[in-house]
C-alpha positions, 0 to 999 in steps of 0.5 A: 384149550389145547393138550398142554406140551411136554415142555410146560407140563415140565415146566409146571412140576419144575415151577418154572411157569409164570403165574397165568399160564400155570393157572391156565394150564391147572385148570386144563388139567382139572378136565382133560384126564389126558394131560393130568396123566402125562403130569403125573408121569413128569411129576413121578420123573421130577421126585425121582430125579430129585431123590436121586443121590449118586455118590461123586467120588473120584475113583481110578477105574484103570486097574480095576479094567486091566485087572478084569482083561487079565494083564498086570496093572502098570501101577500108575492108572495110565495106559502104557502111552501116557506114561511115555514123556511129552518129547517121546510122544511128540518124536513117535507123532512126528514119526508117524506124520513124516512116514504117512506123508512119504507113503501118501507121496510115493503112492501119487507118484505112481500113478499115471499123470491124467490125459485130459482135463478136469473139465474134459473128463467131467464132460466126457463122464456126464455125455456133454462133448456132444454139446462142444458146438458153438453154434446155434444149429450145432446146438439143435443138432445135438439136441435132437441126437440125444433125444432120439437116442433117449427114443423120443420123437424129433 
């Protein structure tokens, strides 16, 4: 047999495999000192996790932050924002919303409307406007040019 995975070593401390296979695997851990090591390790995480009590009470942690940066505690455990009513933080998002949008406008307007298409300044960045020949000779010709400019041979 194979190391036995990470996964079903888990498995194995957590009981969690199915009976043939946690018999096949115990008696690969009777002879490989490899996989007996990383279950012991798992076995070590599975009691301390499980020794692990972390008290869950709900705690406001807002004064205490405002309190250790040095400004006054607002007494309500919200940031300033939040305490402002729904219809004024709406106003101050449409506000914000209105004034990005004009701003964003006026910049468009500034700018010079493009000389060329898309599709022609995109050929003209990538070097095919050598290729606007519709027939087949044209096509070899600038197949050619554009070999001996690249220094190969025709």
């Amino acid at each position: 047999m194979k190391h036995v995975s990470e996964t079903e070593l888990i498995k194995l401390v957590a009981d969690e495999l199915e009976p043939e296979r946690r018999r096949l695997i115990e008696q690969h851990l009777a002879d490989c000192a490899q996989c007996r090591e990383s279950w012991r390790r798992q076995q070590a995480v599975w009691e301390a996790l499980g020794a692990w009590d972390e008290a869950t009470e709900q705690r406001d942690l807002w004064q205490q932050i405002e309190t250790r940066l040095g400004r006054p505690s607002g007494g309500t455990g919200q940031p300033r924002i939040l305490r402002l009513s729904r219809a004024a933080r709406l106003a101050a998002a449409v506000a914000l919303g209105v004034g990005l949008g004009y701003g964003a406008g006026r910049m468009a307007a500034q700018q010079p409307p493009p000389t060329a298409s898309v599709e022609e300044a995109a050929s003209e960045a990538l070097g095919l406007g050598v290729l606007a020949e519709d027939s087949p000779a044209g096509l070899f010709d600038a197949l050619v040019g554009l070999t001996e400019a690249q220094g190969g041979e025709s």
